[in-house]
C-alpha positions as CSV (number, residue, x, y, z in Angstrom):
1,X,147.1,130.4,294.6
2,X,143.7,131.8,294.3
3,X,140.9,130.0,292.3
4,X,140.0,131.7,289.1
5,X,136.6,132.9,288.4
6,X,135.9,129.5,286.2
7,X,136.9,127.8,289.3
8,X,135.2,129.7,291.8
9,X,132.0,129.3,290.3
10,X,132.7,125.5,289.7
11,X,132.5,125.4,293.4
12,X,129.8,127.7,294.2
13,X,127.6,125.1,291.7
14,X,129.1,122.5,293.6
15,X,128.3,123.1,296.7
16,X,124.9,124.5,296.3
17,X,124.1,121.0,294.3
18,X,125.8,119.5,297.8
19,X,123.8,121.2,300.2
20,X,120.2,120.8,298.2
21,X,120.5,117.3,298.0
22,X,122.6,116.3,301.5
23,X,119.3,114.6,302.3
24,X,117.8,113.1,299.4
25,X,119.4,110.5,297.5
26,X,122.7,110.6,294.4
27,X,123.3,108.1,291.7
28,X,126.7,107.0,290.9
29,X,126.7,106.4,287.3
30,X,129.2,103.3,286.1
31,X,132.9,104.1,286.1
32,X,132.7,106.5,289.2
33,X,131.0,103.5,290.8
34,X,133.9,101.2,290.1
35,X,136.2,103.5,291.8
36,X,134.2,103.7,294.5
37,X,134.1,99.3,294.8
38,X,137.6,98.8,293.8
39,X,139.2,101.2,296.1
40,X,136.5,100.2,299.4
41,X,137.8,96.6,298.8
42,X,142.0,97.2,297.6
43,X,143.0,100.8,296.7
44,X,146.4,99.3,295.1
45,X,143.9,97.8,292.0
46,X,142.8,101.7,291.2
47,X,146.0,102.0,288.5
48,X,145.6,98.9,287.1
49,X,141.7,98.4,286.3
50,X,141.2,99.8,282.6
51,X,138.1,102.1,283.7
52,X,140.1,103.4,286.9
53,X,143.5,103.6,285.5
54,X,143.5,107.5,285.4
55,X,142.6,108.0,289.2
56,X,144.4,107.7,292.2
57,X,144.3,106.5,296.0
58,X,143.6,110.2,297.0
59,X,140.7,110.4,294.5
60,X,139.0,107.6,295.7
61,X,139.5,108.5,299.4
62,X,137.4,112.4,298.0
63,X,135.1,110.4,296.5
64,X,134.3,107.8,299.4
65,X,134.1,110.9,302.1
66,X,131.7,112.6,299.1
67,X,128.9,110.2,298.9
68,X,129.1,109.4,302.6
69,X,127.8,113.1,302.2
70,X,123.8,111.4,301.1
71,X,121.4,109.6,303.2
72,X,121.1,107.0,300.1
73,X,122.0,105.9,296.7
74,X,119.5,105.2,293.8
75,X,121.0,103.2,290.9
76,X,119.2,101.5,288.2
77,X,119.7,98.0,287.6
78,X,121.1,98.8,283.7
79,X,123.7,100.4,285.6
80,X,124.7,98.1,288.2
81,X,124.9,95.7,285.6
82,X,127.3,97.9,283.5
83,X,129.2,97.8,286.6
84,X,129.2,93.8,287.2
85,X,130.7,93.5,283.8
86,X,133.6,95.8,283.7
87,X,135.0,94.2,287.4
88,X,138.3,93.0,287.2
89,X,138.0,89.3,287.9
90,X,138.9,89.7,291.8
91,X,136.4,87.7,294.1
92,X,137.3,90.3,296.8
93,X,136.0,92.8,294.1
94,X,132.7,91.1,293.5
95,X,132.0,91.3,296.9
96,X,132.7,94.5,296.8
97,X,130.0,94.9,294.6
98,X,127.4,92.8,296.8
99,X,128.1,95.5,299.3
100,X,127.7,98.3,297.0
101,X,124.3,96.8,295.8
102,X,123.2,95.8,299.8
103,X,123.2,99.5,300.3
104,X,121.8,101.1,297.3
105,X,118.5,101.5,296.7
106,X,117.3,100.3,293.4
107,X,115.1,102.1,290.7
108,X,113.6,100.2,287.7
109,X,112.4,101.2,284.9
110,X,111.1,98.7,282.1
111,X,113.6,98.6,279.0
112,X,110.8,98.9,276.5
113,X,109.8,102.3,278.4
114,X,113.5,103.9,278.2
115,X,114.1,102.8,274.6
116,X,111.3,104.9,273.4
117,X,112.8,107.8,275.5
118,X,114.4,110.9,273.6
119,X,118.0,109.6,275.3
120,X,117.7,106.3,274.5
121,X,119.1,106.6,270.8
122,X,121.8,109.1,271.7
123,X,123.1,107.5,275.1
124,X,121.7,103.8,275.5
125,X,119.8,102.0,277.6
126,X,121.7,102.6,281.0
127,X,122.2,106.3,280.3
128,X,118.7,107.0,279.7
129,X,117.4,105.0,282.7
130,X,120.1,107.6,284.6
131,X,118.1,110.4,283.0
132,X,114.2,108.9,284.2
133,X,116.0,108.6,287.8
134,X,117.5,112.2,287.2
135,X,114.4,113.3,286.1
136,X,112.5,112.4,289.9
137,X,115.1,114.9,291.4
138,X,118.3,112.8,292.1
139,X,121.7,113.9,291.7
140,X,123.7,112.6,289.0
141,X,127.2,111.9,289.5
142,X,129.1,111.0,286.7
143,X,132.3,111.3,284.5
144,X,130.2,111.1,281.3
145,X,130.5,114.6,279.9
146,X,128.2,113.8,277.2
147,X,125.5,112.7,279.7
148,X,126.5,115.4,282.0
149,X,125.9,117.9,279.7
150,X,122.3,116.3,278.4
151,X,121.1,116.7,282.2
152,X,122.6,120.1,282.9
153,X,120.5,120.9,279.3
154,X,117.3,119.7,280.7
155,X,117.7,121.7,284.0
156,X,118.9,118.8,286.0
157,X,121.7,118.5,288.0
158,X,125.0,116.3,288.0
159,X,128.5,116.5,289.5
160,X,131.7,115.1,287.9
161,X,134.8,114.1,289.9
162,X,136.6,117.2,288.4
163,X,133.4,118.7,290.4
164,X,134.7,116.5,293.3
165,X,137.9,117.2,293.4
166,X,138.1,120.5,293.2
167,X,136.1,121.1,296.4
C-alpha cells in the first residue's frame, strides 16, 4: 500500500530532522526513555510497566536502532529524575538506568532559571528544561504532543515514536 500524502510528508520531515542532526546530539524526553531502559535490560516488562504498556518488543527494538542513529544524548537532570521515579521496582531496571545515565551527557539548568521561563507554567519544570536544551539546537524526541507541538511552534524540532515508527 502506498503512503498517503500526510504520510509521505511525515517521512520526508522525518528524515530531513534525521539527517541534520545524525551528528549532533537528541534528547529522549521521559516515557520514550523508559522504553528505551526497560526493553535494553528485559523486553518482556514493556506490556506490563504503566508508562510502556501501549508499546511493543518491535517498537523498542525501532527505537533502540533509532538513537544508535546520534553521536550522543543530552538529558537534563529534571528529566532523568522523572525517569528514576516511574521505574518499576526491578534492580535489573535500575541498572538499566545507571547505564542510560553513564552514557548521556547531562545539561543543567538552575530550577529558579526555568521557572521564570514562558513554559514553565504550561509544561513544568522538566518540560521546560527540555525546551532551554531544545532551544541550543538538540533534537527532541518525545511522545508529549503538547510539548511537541510547543517546540514545532517555536521553530524547533522534535520527533515522536509515531515519527519513528513510521520510517
Amino acid at each position: 500500500m502506498a503512503p498517503t500524502s500526510s504520510e509521505s510528508r511525515m517521512n520526508t520531515y522525518t528524515l530531513r530532522v534525521i539527517k541534520k542532526y545524525k551528528d549532533k546530539h537528541i534528547l529522549v524526553d521521559t516515557n520514550i526513555a523508559l522504553l528505551y531502559i526497560i526493553g535494553s535490560v528485559d523486553p518482556s516488562l514493556i506490556p506490563t510497566t504503566k508508562r510502556t504498556a501501549g508499546f511493543n518488543r518491535g517498537d523498542f527494538e525501532q527505537l533502540s536502532e533509532f538513537i544508535e542513529f546520534f553521536d550522543s544524548r543530552l538529558t537534563p537532570p529534571h528529566v532523568l529524575t522523572e525517569i528514576s521515579n516511574l521505574l518499576p521496582d526491578h534492580r535489573n531496571v535500575a541498572l538499566g538506568l545507571k547505564t542510560f545515565v553513564q552514557v548521556s551527557n547531562e545539561n543543567y539548568e538552575e530550577s529558579s532559571a526555568l521557572v521564570e521561563t514562558e513554559s514553565f507554567l504550561p509544561f513544568g519544570l522538566a518540560d521546560s528544561a527540555i525546551v532551554k536544551v531544545a532551544e541550543k539546537g538538540v533534537l527532541v524526541l518525545t511522545d508529549d504532543g503538547p510539548l511537541s507541538g510547543h517546540l514545532r511552534s517555536k521553530g524547533m524540532d522534535t520527533l515522536t515514536m509515531a515519527d519513528i515508527l513510521a520510517i
